[in-house]
N, C-alpha and C positions, 0 to 999 in steps of 0.2 A: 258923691261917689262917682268916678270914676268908670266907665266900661272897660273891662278886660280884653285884649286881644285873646282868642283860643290860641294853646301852643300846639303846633306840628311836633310831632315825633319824626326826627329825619334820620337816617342812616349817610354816615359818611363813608365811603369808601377810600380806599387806598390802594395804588395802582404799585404793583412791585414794577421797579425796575430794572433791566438787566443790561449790564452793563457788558460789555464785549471789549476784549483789553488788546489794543495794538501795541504792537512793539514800536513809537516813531523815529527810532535810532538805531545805527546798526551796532552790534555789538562785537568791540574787537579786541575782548579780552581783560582790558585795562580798567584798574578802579578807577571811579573819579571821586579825584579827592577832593577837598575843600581847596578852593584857590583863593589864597589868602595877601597879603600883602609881602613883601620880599625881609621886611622887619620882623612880621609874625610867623612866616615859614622858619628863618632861623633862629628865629627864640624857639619854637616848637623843637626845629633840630635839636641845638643845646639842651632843653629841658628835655630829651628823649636819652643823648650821648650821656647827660650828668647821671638821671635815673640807672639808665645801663653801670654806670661806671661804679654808683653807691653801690649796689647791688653786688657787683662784682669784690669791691670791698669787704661790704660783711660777708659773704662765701669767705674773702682770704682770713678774714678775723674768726670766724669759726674754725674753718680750717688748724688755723695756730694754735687756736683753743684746744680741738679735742689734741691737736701733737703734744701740750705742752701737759695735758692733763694723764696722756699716755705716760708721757716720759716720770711723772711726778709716782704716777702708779707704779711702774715697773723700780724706779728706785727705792720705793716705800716697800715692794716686796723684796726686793732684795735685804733689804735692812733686815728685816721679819724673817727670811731665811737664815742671814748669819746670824740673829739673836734664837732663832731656836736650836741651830745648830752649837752656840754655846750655852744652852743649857742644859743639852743632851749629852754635851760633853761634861756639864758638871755634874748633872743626876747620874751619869755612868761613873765618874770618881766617887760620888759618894754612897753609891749602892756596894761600889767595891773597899770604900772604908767600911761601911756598915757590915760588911760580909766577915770581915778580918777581923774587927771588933766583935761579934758574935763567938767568929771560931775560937781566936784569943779566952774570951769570957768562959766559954766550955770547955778548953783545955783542949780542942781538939788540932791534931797536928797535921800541915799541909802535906797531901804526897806529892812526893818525890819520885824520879826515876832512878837515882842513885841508889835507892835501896834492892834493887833486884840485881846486883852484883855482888 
């Protein structure tokens, strides 16, 4: 067997840092962008003008949509006014058959204005 070393209990410490932030450029305004190759700038372009242009697209494809979905509405009510409009015309002839057919059946007789001469 072996002697053991004793162990020390150590404390480490840790020193904070602080960092002080220079500006080493001067600032005049302008982003800086990615400076990329003259191939990859205008494929970037392209693929920004396409995006823009799809976009612009479905706006006009919606757009047609709700017109065309207006236009489909407002004919389907029309249709639905002139059909209830004929049938308020035939429930009014056949309330005024049913009236006549009543009075008929009772014997009773329509006035007239001719009769107060």
């Amino acid at each position: 067997m072996g002697h053991r070393g004793t162990i020390i209990n150590t404390i480490y410490y840790t020193f904070i840092v602080y960092y002080r932030y220079t500006l080493c450029h001067r600032f005049d305004g302008r982003k800086k962008g990615k400076r990329g190759t003259r191939d990859f700038n205008e494929k970037q372009k392209l693929l920004h003008k396409y995006k823009k242009e799809m976009k612009g697209a479905v706006r006009e494809l919606k757009k047609d949509t709700r017109f065309l979905a207006r236009e489909k509405l407002r004919i389907q009510m029309e249709k639905d006014e002139a059909r209830k409009r004929k049938v308020r015309e035939i429930m009014g002839g056949l309330a005024h058959q049913e009236g006549e057919y009543k009075r008929m059946k009772l014997g009773i007789k329509e006035k007239t204005d001719d009769s107060k001469t």
